[in-house]
C-alpha positions in Angstrom: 189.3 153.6 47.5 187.7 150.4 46.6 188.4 149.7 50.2 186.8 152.1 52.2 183.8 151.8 50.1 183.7 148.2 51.0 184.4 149.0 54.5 182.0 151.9 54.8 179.3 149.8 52.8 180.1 146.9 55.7 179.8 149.6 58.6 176.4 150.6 58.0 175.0 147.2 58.1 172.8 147.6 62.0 175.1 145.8 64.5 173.4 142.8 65.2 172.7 141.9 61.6 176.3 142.5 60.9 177.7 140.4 63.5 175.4 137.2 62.6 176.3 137.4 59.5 179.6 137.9 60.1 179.9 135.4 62.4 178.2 132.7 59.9 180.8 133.8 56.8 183.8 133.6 59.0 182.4 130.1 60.6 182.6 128.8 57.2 186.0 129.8 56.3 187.2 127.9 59.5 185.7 125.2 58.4 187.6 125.3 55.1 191.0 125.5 56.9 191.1 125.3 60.9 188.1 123.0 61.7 185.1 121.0 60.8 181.3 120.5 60.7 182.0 117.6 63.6 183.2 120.2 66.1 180.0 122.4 65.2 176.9 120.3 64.7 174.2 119.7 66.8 174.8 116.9 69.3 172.5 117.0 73.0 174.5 113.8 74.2 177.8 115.9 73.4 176.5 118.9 75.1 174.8 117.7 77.9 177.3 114.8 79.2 180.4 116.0 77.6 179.8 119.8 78.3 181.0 121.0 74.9 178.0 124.0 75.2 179.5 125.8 72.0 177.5 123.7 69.7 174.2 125.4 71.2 175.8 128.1 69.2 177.9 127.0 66.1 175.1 124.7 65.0 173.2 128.3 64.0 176.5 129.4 62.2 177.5 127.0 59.7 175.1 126.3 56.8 177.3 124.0 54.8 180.4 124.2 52.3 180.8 126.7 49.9 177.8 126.7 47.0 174.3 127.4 46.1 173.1 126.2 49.4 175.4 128.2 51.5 175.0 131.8 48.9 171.0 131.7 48.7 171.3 130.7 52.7 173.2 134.1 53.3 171.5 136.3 51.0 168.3 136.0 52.7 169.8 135.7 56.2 171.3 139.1 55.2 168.9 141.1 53.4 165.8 140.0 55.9 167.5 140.3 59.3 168.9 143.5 57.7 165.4 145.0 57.0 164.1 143.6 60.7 166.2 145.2 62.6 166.0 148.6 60.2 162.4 148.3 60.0 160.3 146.9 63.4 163.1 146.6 65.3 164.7 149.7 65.2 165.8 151.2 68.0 164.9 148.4 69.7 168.4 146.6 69.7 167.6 144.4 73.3 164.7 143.1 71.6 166.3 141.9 68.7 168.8 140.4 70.5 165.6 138.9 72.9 164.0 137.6 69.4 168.0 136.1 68.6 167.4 134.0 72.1 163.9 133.2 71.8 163.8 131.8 68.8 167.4 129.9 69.1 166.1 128.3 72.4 162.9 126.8 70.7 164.6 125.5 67.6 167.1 123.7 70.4 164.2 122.4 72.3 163.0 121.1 69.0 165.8 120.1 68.2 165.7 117.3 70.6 163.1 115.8 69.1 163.8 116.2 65.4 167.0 114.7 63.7 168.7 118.2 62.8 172.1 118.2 63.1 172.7 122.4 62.0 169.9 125.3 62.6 171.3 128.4 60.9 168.8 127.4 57.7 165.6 126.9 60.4 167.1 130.3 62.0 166.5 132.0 58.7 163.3 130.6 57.7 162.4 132.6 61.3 163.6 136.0 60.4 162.0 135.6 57.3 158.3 134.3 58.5 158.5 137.3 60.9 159.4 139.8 58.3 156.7 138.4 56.1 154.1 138.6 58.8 154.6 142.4 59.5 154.9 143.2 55.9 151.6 141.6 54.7 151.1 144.1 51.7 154.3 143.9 50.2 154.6 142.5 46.7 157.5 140.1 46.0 158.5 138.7 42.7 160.1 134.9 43.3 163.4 134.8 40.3 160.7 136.5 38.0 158.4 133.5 38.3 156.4 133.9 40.7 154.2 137.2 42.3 152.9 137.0 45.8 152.4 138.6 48.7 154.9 138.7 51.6 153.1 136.7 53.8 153.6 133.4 51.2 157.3 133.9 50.7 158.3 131.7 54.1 155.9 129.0 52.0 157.5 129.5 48.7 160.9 129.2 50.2 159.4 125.6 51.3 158.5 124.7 47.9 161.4 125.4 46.5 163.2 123.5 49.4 161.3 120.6 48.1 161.9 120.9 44.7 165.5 120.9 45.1 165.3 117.3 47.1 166.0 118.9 50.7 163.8 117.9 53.6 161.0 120.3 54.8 161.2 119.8 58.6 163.9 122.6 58.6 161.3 125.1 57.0 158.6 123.9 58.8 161.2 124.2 62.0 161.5 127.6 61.2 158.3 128.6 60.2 156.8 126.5 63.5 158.7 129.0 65.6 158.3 131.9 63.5 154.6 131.8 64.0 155.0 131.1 67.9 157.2 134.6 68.1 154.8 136.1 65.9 151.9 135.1 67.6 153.3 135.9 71.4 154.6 139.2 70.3 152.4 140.6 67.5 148.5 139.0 68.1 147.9 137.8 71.5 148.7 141.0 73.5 146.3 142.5 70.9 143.3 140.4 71.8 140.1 141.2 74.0 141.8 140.2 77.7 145.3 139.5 75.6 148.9 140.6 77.3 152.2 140.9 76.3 154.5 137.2 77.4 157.1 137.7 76.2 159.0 140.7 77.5 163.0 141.3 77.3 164.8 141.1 80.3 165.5 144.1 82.3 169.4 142.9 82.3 169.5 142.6 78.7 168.0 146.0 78.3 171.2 146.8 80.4 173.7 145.5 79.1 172.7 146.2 75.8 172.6 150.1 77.0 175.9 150.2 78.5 177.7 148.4 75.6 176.4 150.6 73.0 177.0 153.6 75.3 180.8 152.4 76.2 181.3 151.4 71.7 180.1 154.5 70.8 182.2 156.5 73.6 185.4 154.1 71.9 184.5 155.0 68.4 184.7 159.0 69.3 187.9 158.0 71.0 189.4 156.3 68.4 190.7 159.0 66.0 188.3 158.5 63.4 185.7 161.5 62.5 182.4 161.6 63.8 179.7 163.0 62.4 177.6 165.3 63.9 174.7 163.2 64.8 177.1 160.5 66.6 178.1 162.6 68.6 175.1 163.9 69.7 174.2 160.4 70.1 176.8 159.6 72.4 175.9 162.5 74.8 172.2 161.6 74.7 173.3 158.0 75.6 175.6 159.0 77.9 172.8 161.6 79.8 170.4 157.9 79.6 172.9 155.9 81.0 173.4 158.3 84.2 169.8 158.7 84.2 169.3 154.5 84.0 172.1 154.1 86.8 170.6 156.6 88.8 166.8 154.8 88.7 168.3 151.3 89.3 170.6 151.8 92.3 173.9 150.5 93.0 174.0 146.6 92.6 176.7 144.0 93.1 176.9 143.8 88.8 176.9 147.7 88.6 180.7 146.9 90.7 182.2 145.3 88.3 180.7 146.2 84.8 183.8 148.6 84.0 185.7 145.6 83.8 183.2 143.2 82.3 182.3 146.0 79.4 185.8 146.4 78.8 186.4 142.7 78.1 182.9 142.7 75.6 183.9 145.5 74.0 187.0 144.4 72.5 185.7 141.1 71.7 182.7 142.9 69.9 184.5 145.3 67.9 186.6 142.5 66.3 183.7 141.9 64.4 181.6 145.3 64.3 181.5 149.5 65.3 178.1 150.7 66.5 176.9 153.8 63.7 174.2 155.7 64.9 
């Protein structure tokens, strides 16, 4: 019983949340028996002239041993990516996933420059300056010390950094790209003259359609009951899809995606289910 709770509890986390987070937990307990932090970190001589490209990835995933660091590190990577992608980005799963790149491309540039060897804390700092920014009136309470508004908390999270010995150029990583998203996406299409840079990719938008439509089609296959409304979400996306395939024509990707969704889907649902 205490089981499915868990597991039901785990499934209604949104699926890009779910899989980060996943994905950062179950990096850790590798590291514990199968690997370690030298086969993840942050190394451009490594990646660019030895061609070991998974770092550009894995240096976001592991935020350190077991401890203080790494709990408070995955509580608010959790509970603010969480309310992102439940709050502005909702139904907007592409440009999450857009945000994911955008941000984790800038923090690599930087990351040339800067002597950081892991991301995944700058990563946070991110999600949480953009949450903050969009949620300017919310009240937050700091481990009933401290009472601010949400806009501070990215600052506070500094301070506290600091106060604990850690360097700052992480938070000031994150928050540096933070406001650069933030700014791009949220004030400058809004100006007198102002329009909208950054803009998800068409094929993105695509494939995050067709995965969603070919995970949700799986889970109605799959034995377990559905529920009404996914059900009548599969149908709708479904009807899009058609609709989407129709509009865009048949191209030389359009050939192969059975195949190539088949492949993602399996490898996705290792670590999550869609719920709609």
């Amino acid at each position: 019983m205490a089981y499915q709770s868990l597991r039901l509890e785990y499934l209604q986390i949104p699926p890009v949340s779910r899989a980060y987070t996943t994905a950062c937990v179950l990096t850790t307990a590798a590291v514990l028996e199968l690997i370690t932090p030298f086969q993840l970190y942050f190394n451009p001589e490594l990646i660019f002239k030895h061609f070991q490209i998974w770092r550009l990835i894995t240096n976001f995933l592991f935020f350190g041993p077991v401890g203080f660091n790494f709990l408070f590190n995955m509580i608010f990577l959790y509970r603010y990516c969480r309310m992102l992608e439940e709050g502005s980005f909702r139904g907007r799963t592409a440009d999450f996933v857009f945000m994911f790149l955008f941000g984790g491309f800038l923090m690599t540039l930087f990351g040339l420059f800067v002597s950081l060897v892991f991301l995944g804390q700058a990563f946070t700092i991110m999600l949480v300056y953009v949450w903050s920014r969009r949620n300017p009136y919310v009240r937050m309470n700091f481990f009933g010390l401290l009472n601010f508004q949400a806009p501070f908390l990215p600052w506070v999270l500094m301070g506290f950094s600091l106060l604990l010995g850690n360097s700052i150029i992480v938070d000031l990583l994150g928050i540096a790209v933070g406001h650069i998203y933030f700014f791009l996406e949220d004030v400058f299409p809004n100006q007198p003259g102002g329009i909208r840079i950054l803009k998800t990719p068409s094929i993105l938008l695509f494939l995050i359609h067709q995965m969603r439509i070919q995970i949700t089609i799986h889970y109605l296959k799959s034995g377990q009951e559905a529920s009404p409304g996914v059900r009548a979400s599969a149908l709708a996306a479904k009807a899009a899809g058609a609709n989407h395939e129709t509009q865009l024509g048949r191209t030389w990707w359009h050939t192969h995606w059975d195949s190539f969704s088949l492949c993602v889907m399996k490898v996705w649902t290792l670590l999550t289910a869609w719920q709609v």
